[in-house]
C-alpha positions as a Python dict, from the first residue, in 0.01 Angstrom:
ca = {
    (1, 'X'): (0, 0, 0),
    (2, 'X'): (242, 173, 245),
    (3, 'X'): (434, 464, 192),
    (4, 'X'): (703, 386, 421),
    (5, 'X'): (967, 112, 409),
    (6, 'X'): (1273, -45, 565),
    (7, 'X'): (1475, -95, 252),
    (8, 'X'): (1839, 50, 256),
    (9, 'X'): (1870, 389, 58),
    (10, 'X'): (2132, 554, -39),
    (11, 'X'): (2067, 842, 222),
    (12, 'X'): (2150, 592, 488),
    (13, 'X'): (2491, 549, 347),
    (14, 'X'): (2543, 936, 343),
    (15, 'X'): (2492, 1004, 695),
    (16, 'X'): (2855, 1076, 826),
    (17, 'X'): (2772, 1206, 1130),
    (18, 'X'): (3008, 1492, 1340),
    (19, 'X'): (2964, 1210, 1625),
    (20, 'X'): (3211, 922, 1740),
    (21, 'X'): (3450, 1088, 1503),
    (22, 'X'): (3281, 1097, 1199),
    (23, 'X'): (3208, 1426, 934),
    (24, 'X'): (2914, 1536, 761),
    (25, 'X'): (2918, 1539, 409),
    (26, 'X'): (3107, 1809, 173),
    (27, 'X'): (2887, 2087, 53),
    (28, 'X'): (2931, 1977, -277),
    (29, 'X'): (2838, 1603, -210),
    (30, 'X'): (2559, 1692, -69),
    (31, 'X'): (2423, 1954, -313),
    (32, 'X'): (2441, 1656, -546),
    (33, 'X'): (2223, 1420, -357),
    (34, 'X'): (1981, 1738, -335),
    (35, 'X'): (1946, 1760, -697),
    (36, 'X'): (1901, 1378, -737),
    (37, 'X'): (1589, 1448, -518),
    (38, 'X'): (1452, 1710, -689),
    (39, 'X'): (1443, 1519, -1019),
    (40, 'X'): (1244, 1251, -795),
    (41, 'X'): (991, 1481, -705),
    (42, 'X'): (943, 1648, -1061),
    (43, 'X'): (920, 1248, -1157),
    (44, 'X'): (665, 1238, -896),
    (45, 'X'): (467, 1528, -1021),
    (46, 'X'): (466, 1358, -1363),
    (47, 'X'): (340, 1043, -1249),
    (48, 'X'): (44, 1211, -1018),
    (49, 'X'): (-59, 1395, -1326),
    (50, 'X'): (-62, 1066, -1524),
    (51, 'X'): (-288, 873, -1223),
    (52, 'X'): (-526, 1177, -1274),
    (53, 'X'): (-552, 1059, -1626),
    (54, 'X'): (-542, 722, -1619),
    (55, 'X'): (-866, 763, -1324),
    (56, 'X'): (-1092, 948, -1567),
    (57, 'X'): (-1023, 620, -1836),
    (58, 'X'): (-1166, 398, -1530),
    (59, 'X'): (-1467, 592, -1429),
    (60, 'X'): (-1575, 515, -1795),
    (61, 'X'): (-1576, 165, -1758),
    (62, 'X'): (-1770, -82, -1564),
    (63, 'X'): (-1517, -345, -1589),
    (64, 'X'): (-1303, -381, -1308),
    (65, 'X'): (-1077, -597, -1498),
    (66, 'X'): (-998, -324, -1757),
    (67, 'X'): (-683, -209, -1864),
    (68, 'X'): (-706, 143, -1787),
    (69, 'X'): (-761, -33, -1411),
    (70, 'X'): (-448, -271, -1433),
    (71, 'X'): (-254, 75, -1558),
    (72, 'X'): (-377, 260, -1282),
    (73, 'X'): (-314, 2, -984),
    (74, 'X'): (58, 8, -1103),
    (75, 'X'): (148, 380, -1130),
    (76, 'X'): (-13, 412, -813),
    (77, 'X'): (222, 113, -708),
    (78, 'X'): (521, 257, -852),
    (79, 'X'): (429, 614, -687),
    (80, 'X'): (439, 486, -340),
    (81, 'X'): (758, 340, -373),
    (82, 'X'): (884, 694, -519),
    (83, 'X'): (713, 846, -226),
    (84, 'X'): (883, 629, 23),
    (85, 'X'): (1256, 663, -131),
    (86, 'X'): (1223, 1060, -148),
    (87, 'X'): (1079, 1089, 190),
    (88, 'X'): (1391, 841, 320),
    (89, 'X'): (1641, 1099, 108),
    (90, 'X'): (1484, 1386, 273),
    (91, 'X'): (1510, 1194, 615),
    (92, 'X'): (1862, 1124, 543),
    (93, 'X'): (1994, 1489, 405),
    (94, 'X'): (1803, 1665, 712),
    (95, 'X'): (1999, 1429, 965),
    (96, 'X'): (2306, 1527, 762),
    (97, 'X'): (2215, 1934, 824),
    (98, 'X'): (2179, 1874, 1202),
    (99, 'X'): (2516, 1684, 1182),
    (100, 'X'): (2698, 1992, 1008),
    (101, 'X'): (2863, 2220, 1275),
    (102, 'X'): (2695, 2583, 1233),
    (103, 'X'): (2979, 2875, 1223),
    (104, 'X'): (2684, 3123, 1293),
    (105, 'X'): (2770, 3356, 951),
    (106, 'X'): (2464, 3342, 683),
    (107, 'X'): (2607, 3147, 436),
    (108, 'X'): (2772, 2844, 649),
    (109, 'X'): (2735, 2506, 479),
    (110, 'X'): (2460, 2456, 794),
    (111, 'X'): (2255, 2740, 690),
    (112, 'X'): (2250, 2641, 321),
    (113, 'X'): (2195, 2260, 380),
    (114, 'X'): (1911, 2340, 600),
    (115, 'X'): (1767, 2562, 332),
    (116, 'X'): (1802, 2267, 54),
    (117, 'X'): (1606, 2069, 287),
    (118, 'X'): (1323, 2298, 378),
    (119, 'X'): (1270, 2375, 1),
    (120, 'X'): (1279, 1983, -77),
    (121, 'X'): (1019, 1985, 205),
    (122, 'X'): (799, 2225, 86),
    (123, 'X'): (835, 2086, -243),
    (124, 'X'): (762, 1706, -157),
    (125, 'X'): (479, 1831, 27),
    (126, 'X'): (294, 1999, -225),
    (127, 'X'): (316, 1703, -451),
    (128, 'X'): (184, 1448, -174),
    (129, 'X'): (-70, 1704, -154),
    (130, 'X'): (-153, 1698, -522),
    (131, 'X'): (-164, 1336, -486),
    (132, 'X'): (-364, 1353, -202),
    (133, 'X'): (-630, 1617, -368),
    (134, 'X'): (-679, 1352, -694),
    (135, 'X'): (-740, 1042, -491),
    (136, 'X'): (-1046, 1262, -256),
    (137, 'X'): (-1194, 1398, -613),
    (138, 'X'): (-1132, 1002, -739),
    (139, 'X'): (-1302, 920, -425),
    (140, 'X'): (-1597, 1151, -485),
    (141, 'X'): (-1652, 1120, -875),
    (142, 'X'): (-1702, 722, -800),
    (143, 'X'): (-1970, 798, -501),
    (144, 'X'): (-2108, 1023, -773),
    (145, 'X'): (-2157, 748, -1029),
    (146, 'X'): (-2288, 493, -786),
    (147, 'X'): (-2583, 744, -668),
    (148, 'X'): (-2666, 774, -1056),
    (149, 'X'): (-2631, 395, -1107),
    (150, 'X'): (-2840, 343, -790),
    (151, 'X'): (-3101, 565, -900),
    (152, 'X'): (-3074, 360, -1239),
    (153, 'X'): (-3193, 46, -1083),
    (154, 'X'): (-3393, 201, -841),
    (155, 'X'): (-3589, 501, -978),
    (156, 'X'): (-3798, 570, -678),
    (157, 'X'): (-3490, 640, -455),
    (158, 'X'): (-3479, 930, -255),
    (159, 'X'): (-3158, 1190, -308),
    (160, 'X'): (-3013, 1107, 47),
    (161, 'X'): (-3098, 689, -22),
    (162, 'X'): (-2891, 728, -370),
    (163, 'X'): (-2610, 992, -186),
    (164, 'X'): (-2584, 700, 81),
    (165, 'X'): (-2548, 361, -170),
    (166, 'X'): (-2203, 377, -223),
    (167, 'X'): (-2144, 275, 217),
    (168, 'X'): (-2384, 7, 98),
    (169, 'X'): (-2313, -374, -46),
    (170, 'X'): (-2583, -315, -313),
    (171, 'X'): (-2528, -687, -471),
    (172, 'X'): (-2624, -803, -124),
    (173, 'X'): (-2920, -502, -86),
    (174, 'X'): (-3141, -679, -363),
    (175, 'X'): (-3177, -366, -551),
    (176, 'X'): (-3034, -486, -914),
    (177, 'X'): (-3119, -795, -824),
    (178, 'X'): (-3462, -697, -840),
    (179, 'X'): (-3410, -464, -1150),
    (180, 'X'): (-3196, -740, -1346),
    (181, 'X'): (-3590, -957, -1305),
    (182, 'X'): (-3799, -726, -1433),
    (183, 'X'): (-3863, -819, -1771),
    (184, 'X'): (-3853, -436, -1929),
    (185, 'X'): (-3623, -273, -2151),
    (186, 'X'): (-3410, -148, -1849),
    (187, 'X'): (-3280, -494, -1790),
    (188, 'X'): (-2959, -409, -1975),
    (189, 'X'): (-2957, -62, -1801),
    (190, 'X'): (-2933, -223, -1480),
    (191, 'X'): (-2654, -505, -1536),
    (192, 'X'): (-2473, -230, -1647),
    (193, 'X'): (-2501, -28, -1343),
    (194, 'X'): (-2479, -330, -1133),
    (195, 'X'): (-2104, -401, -1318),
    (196, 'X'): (-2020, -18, -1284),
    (197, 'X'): (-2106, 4, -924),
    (198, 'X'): (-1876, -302, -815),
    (199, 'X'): (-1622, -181, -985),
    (200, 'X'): (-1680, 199, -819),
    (201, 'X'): (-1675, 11, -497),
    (202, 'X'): (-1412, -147, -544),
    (203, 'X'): (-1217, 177, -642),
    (204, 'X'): (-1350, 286, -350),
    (205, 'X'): (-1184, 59, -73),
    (206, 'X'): (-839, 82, -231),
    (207, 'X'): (-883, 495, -223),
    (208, 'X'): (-938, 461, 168),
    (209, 'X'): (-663, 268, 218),
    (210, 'X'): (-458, 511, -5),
    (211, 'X'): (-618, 819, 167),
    (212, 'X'): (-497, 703, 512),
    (213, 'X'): (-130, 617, 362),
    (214, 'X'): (-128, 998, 244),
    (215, 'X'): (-246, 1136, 486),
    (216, 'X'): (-8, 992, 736),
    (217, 'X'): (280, 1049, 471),
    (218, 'X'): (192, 1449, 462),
    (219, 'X'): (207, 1401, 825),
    (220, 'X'): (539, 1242, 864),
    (221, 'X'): (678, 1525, 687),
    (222, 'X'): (630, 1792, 938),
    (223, 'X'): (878, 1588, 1156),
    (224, 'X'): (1163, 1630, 831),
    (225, 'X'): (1223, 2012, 1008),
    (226, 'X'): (1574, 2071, 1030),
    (227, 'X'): (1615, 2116, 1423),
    (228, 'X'): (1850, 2404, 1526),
    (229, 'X'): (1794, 2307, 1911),
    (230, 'X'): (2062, 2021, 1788),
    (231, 'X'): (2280, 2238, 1655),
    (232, 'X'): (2239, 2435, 1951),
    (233, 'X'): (2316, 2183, 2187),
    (234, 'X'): (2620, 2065, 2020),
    (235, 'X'): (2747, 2456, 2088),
    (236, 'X'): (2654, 2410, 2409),
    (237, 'X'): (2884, 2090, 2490),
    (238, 'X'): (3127, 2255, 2292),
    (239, 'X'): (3171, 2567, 2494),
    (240, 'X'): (3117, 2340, 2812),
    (241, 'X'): (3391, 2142, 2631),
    (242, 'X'): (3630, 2459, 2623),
    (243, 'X'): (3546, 2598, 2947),
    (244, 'X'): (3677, 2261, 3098),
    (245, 'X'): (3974, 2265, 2871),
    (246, 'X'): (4058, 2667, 2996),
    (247, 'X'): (3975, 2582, 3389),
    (248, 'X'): (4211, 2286, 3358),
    (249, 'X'): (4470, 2504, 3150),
    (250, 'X'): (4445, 2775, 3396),
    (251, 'X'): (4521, 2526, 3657),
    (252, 'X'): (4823, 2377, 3469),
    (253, 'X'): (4944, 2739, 3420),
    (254, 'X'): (4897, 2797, 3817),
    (255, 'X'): (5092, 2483, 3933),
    (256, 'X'): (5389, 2566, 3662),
    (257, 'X'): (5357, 2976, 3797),
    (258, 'X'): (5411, 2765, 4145),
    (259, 'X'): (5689, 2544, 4054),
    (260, 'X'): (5900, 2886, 3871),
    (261, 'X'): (5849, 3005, 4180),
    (262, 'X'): (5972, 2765, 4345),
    (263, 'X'): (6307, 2742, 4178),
    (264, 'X'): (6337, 3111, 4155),
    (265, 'X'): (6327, 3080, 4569),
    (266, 'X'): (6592, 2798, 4543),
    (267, 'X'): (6827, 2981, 4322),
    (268, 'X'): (6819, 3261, 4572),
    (269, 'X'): (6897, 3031, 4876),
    (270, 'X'): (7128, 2854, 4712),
    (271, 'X'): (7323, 3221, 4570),
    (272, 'X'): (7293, 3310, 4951),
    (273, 'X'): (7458, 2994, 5067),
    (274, 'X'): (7731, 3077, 4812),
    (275, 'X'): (7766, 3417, 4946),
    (276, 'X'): (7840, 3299, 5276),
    (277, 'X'): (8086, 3071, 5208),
    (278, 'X'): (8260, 3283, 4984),
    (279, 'X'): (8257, 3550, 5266),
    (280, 'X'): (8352, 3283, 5560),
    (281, 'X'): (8615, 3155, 5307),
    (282, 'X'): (8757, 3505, 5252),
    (283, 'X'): (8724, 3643, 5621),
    (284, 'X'): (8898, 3295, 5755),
    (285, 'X'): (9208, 3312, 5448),
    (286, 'X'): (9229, 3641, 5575),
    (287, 'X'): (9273, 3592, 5930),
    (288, 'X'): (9500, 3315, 5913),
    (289, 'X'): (9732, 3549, 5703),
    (290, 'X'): (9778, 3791, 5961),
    (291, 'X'): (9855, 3513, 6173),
    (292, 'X'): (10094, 3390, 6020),
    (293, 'X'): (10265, 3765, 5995),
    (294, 'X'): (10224, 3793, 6350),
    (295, 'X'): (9909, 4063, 6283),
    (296, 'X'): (9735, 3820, 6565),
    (297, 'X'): (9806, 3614, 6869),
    (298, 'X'): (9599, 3385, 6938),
}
């Protein structure tokens, strides 16, 4: 089973980016969709502690058909595809954060959406952990009962030949084989162990498969770290952004200073140009009056 998946989630509808135009979500929308994932997670926990159970029911059978098996297999079933939705809300609310413009005071909707989304971190990460823990003890408490079950069938057995039977086909190593011909009374001992140790085994090969699944999981969740360099950036363009915007204004304001200028100089030439042919006007109405008194001869 795989703890990651490409089906559509709600937390890929939320993400309303600051980019191409777009707004992150309200505070309020998205404290919502942090609650939602903090109930998954406490579901989560509940459903670890019930696998815990439900393993010691199949370590006391040797039927790998049983119930308490089927039970088991499905829980665990159902738990990765919890695992993979929360870790896709968590994906989905921590792009949201980086997409939320950061006013720099404490209590910004930035600061408190990244906090919701370290805490759901933390908090998904201690259950995958939990998880994690109970399949490695599962994993060990079945090696355990194939060393007694080899040493069952196999008295003689030394501690590191019975530590070492569970990396071992033992159907195929003779060993009950053997034990299940000799007429004694521990004929029935041994078909027993021989039925408990496939099923062990079998255990076995789905916890290694699980193990690695987790383990990548818990790893894949030190990338969900809201990234303030983002945030950062974005700053960044913006001031580069209103530097531009100030150069060019300052540039606007020098060529409009020019042009004032400019008119201001043509006003004055043209209240010069005035002047003089107001004074021309006057000094030549002036002169031909005394002419025409006889003031002047031309």
């Amino acid at each position: 089973m795989s703890y990651q998946t490409n089906y559509p989630t709600e937390g890929h509808e939320m993400q309303t980016h600051s980019q191409g135009g777009h707004s992150a979500l309200e505070l309020s929308d998205f404290l919502a969709r942090v609650d939602n994932t903090r109930i998954e997670i406490r579901n989560l926990a509940a459903d670890i502690q019930h696998i815990s159970n439900l393993q010691q029911r199949t370590l006391s059978t040797t039927n790998p058909n049983s119930q308490a098996q089927h039970q088991l297999d499905q829980v665990l079933a159902l738990t990765q595809q919890k695992s993979a939705t929360i870790r896709e809300q968590i994906q989905s609310l921590k792009h949201d954060t980086e997409n939320t413009p950061d006013s720099g005071f404490g209590n910004s909707a930035f600061r408190r959406k990244k906090g919701q989304v370290e805490s759901l971190t933390a908090d998904f990460k201690r259950e995958v952990q939990n998880l994690l823990h109970e399949r490695q003890n599962y994993d060990s408490l079945c090696r355990d009962q194939i060393a007694r079950q080899y040493r069952i069938a196999n008295p003689s057995a030394t501690e590191e030949e019975a530590q070492s039977a569970a990396d071992r086909n033992l159907y195929e190593d003779g060993i009950f084989q053997a034990a299940l011909r000799t007429n004694n009374a521990k004929t029935g001992q041994a078909s027993a162990a021989l039925g408990a140790v496939r099923a062990r085994q079998n255990e076995m090969q789905k916890v290694e498969q699980s193990l690695a699944e987790l383990a990548q999981l818990f790893q894949d969740l030190d990338t969900l770290v809201v990234q303030d360099g983002v945030v950062i950036q974005r700053i960044e363009e913006q001031t580069r952004q209103a530097d531009e915007d100030l150069t060019k204004g300052i540039g606007e304001i020098t060529v409009a200073q020019r042009s004032v200028l400019r008119r201001r100089k043509m006003k004055w030439i043209c209240f010069g140009v005035v002047v003089a042919i107001v004074v021309l006007l006057g000094l030549g109405i002036g002169l031909w009056q005394a002419w025409l008194h006889g003031a002047i001869k031309f």
